[in-house]
PyMOL Python script that loads the backbone (N, CA, C, O; Angstrom):
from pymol import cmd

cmd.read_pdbstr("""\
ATOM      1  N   UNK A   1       4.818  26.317 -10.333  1.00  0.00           N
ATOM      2  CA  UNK A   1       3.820  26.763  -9.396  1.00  0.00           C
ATOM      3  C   UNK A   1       2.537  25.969  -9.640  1.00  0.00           C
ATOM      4  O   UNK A   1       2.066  25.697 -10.745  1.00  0.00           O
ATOM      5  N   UNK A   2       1.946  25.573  -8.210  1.00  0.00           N
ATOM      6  CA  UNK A   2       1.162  24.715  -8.670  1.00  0.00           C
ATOM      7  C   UNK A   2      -0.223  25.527  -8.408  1.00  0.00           C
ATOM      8  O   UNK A   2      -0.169  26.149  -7.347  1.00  0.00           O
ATOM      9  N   UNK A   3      -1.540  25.686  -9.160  1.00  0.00           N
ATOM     10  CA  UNK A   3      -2.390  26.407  -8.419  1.00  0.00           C
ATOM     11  C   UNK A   3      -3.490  25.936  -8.009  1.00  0.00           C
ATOM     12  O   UNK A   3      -4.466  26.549  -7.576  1.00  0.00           O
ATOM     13  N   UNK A   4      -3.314  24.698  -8.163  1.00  0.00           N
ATOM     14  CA  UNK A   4      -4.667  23.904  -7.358  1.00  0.00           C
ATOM     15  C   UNK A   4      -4.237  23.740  -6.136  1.00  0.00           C
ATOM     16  O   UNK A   4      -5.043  22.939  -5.664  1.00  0.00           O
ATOM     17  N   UNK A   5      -3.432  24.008  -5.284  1.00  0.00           N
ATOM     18  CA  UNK A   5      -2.358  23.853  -3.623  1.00  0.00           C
ATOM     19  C   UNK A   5      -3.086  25.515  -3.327  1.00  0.00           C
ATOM     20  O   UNK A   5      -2.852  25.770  -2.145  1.00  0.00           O
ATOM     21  N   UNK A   6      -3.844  26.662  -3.963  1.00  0.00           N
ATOM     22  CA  UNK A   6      -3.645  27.631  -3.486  1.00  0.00           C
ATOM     23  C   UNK A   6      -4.463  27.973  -2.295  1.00  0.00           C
ATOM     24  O   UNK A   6      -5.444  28.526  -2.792  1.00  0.00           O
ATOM     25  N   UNK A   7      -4.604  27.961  -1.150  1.00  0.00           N
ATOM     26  CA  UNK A   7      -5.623  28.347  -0.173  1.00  0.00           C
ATOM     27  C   UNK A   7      -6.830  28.489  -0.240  1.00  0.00           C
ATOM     28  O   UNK A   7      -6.792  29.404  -1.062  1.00  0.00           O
ATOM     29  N   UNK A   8      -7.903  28.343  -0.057  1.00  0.00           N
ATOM     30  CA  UNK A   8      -9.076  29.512  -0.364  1.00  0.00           C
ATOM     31  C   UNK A   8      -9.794  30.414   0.881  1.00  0.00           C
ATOM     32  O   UNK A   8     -10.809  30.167   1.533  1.00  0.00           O
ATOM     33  N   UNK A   9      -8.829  31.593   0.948  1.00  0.00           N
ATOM     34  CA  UNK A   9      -8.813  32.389   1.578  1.00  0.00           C
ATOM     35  C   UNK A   9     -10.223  33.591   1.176  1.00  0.00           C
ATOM     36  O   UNK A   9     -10.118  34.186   0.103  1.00  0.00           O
ATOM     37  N   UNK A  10     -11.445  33.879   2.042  1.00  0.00           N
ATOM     38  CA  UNK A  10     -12.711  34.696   1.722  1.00  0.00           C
ATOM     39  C   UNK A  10     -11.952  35.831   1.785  1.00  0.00           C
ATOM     40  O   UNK A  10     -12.559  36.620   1.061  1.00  0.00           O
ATOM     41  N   UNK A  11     -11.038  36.353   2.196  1.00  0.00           N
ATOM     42  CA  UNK A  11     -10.641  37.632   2.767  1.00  0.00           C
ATOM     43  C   UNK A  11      -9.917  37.968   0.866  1.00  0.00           C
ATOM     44  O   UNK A  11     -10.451  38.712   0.043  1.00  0.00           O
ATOM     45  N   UNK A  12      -8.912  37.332   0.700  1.00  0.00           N
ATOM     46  CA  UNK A  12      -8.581  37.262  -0.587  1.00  0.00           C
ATOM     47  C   UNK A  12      -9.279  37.787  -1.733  1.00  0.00           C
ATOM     48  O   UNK A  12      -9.016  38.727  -2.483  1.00  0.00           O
ATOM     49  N   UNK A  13     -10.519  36.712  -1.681  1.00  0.00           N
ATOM     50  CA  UNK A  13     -11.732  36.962  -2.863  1.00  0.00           C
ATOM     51  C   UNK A  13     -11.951  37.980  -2.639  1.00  0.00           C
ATOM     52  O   UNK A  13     -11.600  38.872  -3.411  1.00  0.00           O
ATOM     53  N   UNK A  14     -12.764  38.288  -1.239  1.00  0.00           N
ATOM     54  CA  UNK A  14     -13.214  39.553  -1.524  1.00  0.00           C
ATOM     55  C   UNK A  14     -12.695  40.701  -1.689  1.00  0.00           C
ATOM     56  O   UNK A  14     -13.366  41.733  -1.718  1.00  0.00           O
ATOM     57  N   UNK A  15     -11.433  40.656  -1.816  1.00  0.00           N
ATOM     58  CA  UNK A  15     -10.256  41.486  -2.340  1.00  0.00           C
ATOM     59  C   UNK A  15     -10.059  42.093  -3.474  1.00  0.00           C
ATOM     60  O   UNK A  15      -9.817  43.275  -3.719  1.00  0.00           O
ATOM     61  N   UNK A  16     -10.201  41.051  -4.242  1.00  0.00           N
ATOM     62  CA  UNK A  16     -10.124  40.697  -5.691  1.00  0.00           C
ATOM     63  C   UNK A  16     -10.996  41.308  -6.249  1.00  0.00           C
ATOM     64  O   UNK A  16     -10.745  42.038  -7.207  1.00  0.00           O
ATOM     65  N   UNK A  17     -12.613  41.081  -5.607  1.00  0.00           N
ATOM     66  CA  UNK A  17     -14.103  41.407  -6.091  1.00  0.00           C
ATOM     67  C   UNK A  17     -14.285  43.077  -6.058  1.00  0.00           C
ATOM     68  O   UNK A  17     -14.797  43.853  -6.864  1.00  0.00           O
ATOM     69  N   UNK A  18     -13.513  43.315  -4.520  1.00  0.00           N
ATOM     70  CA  UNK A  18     -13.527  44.908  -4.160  1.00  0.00           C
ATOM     71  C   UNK A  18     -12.783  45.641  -5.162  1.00  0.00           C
ATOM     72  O   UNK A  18     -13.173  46.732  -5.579  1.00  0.00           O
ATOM     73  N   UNK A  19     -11.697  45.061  -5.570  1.00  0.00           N
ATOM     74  CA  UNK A  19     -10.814  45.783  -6.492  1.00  0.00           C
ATOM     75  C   UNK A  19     -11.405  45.971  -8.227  1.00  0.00           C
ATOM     76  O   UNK A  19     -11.571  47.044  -8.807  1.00  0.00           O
ATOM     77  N   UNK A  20     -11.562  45.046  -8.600  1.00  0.00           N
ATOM     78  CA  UNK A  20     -12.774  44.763 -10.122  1.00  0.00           C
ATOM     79  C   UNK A  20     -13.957  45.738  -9.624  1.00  0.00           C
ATOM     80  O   UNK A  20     -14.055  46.626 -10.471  1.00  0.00           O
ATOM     81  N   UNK A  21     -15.003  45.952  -8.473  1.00  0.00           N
ATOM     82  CA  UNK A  21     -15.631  46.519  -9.044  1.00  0.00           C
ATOM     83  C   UNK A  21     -15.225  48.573  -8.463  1.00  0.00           C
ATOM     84  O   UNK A  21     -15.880  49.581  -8.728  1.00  0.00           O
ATOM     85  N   UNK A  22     -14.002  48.433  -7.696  1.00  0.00           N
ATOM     86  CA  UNK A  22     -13.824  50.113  -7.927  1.00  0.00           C
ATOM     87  C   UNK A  22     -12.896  50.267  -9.374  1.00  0.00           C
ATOM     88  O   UNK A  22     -12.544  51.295  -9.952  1.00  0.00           O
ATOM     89  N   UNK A  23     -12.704  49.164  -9.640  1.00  0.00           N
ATOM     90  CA  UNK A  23     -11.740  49.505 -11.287  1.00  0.00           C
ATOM     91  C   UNK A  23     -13.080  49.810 -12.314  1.00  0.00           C
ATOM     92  O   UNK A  23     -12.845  50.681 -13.151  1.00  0.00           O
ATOM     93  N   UNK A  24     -14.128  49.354 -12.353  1.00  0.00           N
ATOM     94  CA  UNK A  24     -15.525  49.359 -12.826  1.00  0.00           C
ATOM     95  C   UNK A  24     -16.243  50.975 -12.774  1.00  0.00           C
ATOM     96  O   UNK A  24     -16.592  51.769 -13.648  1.00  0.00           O
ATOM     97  N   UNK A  25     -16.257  50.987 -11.274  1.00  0.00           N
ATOM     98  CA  UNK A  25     -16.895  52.374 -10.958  1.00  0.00           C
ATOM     99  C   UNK A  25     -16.254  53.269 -11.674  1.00  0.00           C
ATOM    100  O   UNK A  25     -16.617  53.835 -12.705  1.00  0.00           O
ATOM    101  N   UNK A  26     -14.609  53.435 -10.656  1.00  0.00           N
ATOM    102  CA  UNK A  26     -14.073  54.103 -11.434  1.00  0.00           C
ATOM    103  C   UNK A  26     -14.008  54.476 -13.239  1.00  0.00           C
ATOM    104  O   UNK A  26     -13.848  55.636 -13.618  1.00  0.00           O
ATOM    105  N   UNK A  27     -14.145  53.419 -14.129  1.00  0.00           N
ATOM    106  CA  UNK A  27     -14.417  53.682 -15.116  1.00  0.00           C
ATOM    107  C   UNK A  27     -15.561  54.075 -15.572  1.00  0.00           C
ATOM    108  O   UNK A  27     -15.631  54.793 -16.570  1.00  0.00           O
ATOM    109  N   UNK A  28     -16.472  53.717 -14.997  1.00  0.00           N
ATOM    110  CA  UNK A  28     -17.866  54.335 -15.546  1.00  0.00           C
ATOM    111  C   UNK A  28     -18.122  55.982 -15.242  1.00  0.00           C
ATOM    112  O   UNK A  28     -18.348  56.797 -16.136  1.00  0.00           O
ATOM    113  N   UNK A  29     -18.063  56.218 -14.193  1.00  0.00           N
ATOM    114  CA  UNK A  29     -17.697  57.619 -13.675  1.00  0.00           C
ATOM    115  C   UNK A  29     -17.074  58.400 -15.001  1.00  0.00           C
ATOM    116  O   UNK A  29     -17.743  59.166 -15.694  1.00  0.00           O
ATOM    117  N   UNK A  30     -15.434  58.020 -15.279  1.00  0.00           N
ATOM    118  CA  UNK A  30     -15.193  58.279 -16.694  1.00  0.00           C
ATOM    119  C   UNK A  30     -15.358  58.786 -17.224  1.00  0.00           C
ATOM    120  O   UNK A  30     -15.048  59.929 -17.562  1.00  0.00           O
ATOM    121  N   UNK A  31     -16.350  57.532 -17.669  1.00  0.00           N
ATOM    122  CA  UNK A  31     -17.228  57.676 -19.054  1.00  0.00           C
ATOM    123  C   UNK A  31     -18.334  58.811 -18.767  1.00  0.00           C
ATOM    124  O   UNK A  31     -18.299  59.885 -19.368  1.00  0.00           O
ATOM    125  N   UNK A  32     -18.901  58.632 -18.214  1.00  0.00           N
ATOM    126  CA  UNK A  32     -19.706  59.502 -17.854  1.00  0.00           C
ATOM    127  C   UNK A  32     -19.960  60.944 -17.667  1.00  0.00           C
ATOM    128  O   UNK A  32     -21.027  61.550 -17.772  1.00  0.00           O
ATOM    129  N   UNK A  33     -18.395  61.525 -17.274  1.00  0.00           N
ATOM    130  CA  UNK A  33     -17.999  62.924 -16.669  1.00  0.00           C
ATOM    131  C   UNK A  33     -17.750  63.547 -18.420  1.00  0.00           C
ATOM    132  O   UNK A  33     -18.160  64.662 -18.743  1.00  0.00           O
ATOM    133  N   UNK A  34     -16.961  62.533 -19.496  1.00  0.00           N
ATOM    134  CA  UNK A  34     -16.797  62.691 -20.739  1.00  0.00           C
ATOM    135  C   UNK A  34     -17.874  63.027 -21.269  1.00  0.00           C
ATOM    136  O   UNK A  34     -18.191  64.155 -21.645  1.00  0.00           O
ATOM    137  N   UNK A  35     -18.607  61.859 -21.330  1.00  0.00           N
ATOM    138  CA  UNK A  35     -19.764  62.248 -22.039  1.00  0.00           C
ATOM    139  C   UNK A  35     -20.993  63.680 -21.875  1.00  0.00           C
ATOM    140  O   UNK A  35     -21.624  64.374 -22.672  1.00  0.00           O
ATOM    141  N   UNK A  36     -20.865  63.600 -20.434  1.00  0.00           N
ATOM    142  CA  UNK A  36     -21.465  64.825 -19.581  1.00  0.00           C
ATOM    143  C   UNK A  36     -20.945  66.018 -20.521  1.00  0.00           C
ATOM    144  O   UNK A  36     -21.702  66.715 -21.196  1.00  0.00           O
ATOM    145  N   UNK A  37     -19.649  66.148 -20.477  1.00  0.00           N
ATOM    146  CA  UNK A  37     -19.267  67.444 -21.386  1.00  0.00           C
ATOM    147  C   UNK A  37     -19.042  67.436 -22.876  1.00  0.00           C
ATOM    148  O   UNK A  37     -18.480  68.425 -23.348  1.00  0.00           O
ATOM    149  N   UNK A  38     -19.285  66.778 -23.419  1.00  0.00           N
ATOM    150  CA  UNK A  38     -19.643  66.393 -24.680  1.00  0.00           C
ATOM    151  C   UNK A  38     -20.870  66.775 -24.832  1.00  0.00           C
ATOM    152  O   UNK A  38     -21.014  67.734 -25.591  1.00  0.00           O
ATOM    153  N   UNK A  39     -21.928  66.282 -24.295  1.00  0.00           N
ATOM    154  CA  UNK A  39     -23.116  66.843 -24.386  1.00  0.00           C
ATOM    155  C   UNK A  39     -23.387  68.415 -24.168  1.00  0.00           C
ATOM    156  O   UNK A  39     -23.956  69.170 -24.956  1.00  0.00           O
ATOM    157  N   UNK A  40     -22.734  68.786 -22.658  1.00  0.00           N
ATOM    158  CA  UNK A  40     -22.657  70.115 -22.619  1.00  0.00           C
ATOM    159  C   UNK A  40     -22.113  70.887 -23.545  1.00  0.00           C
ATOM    160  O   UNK A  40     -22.565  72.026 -23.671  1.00  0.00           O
ATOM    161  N   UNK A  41     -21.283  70.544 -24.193  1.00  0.00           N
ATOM    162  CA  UNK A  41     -20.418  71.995 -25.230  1.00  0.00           C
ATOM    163  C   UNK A  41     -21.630  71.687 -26.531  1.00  0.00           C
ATOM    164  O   UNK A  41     -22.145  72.692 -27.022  1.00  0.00           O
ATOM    165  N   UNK A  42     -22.063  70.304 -27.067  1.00  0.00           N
ATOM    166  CA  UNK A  42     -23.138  70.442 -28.256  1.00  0.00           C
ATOM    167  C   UNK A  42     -24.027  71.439 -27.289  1.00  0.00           C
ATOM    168  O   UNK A  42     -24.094  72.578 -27.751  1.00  0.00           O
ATOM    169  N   UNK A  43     -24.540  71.297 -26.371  1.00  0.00           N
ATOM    170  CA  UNK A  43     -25.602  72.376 -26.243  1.00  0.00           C
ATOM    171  C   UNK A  43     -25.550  73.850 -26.106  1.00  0.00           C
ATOM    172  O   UNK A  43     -26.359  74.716 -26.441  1.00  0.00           O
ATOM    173  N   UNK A  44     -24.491  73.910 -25.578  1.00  0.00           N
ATOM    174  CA  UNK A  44     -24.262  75.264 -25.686  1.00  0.00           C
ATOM    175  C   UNK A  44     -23.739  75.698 -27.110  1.00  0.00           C
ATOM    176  O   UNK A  44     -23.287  76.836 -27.241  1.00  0.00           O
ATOM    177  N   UNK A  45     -23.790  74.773 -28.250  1.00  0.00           N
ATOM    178  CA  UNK A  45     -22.823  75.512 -29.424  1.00  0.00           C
ATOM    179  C   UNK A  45     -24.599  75.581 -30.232  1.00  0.00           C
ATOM    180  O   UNK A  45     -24.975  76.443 -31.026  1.00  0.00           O
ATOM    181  N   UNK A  46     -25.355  74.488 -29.751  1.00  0.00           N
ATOM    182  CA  UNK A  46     -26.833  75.495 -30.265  1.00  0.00           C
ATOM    183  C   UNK A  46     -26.956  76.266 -29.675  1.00  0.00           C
ATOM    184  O   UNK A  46     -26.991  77.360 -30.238  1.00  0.00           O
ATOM    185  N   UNK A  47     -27.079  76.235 -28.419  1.00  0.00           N
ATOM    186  CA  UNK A  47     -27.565  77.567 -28.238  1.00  0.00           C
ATOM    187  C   UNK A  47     -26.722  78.905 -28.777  1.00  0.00           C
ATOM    188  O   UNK A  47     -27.337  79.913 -29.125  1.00  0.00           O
ATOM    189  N   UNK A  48     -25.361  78.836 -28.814  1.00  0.00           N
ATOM    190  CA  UNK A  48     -24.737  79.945 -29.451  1.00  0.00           C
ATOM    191  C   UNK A  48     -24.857  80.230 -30.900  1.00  0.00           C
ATOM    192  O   UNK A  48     -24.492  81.298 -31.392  1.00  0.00           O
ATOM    193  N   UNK A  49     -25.679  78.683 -31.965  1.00  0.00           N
ATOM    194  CA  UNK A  49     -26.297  79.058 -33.170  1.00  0.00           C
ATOM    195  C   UNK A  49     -27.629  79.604 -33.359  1.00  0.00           C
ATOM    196  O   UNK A  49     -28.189  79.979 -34.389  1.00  0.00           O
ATOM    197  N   UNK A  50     -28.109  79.565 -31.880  1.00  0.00           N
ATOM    198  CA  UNK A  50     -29.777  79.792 -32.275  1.00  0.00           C
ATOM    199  C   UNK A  50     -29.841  81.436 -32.100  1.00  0.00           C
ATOM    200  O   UNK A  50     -30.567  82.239 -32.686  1.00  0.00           O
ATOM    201  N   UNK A  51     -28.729  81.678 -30.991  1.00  0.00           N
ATOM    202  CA  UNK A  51     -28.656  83.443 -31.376  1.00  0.00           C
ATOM    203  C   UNK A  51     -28.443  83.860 -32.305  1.00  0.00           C
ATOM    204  O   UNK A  51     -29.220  84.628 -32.873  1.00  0.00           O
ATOM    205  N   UNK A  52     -27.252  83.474 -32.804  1.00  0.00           N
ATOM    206  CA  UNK A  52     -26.581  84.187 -34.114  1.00  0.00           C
ATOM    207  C   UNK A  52     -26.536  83.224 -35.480  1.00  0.00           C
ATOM    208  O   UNK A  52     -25.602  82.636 -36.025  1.00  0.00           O
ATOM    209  N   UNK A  53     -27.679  83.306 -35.729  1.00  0.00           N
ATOM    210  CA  UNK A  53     -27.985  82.175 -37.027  1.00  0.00           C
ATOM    211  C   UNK A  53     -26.906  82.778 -38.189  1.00  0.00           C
ATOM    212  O   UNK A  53     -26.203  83.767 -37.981  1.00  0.00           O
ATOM    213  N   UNK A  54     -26.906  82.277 -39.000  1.00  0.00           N
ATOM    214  CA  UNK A  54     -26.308  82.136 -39.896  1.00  0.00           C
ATOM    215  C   UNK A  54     -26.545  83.451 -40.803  1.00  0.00           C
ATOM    216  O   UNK A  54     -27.569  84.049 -40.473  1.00  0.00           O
ATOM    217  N   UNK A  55     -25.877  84.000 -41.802  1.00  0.00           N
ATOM    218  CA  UNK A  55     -26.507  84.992 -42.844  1.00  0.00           C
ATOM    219  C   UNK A  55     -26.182  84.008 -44.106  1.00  0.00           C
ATOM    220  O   UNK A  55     -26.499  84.343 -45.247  1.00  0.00           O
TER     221      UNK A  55
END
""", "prot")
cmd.dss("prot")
cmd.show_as("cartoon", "prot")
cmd.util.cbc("prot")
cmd.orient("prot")
């Protein structure tokens, strides 16, 4: 296969470009929704220490 013969089709690229950056979004989103509740359960586990401190 030769790949310097390959077309250069805009419709293609921007195919390519569309797809990389919803593979992107999609991952950041992710990350994000994770981290979101990560943060949420630390806060709520102070707040469930700041009621009932310790003896």
């Amino acid at each position: 296969m030769n790949f310097s013969e390959i077309p250069e089709n805009p419709l293609i690229f921007l195919s390519w470009v569309t797809a990389i950056g919803f593979f992107l979004s999609l991952t950041e989103a992710t990350l994000k929704i994770k981290f979101e509740k990560l943060s949420t359960l630390q806060k709520r586990q102070e707040f469930i220490n700041s009621l009932y401190p310790k003896i």
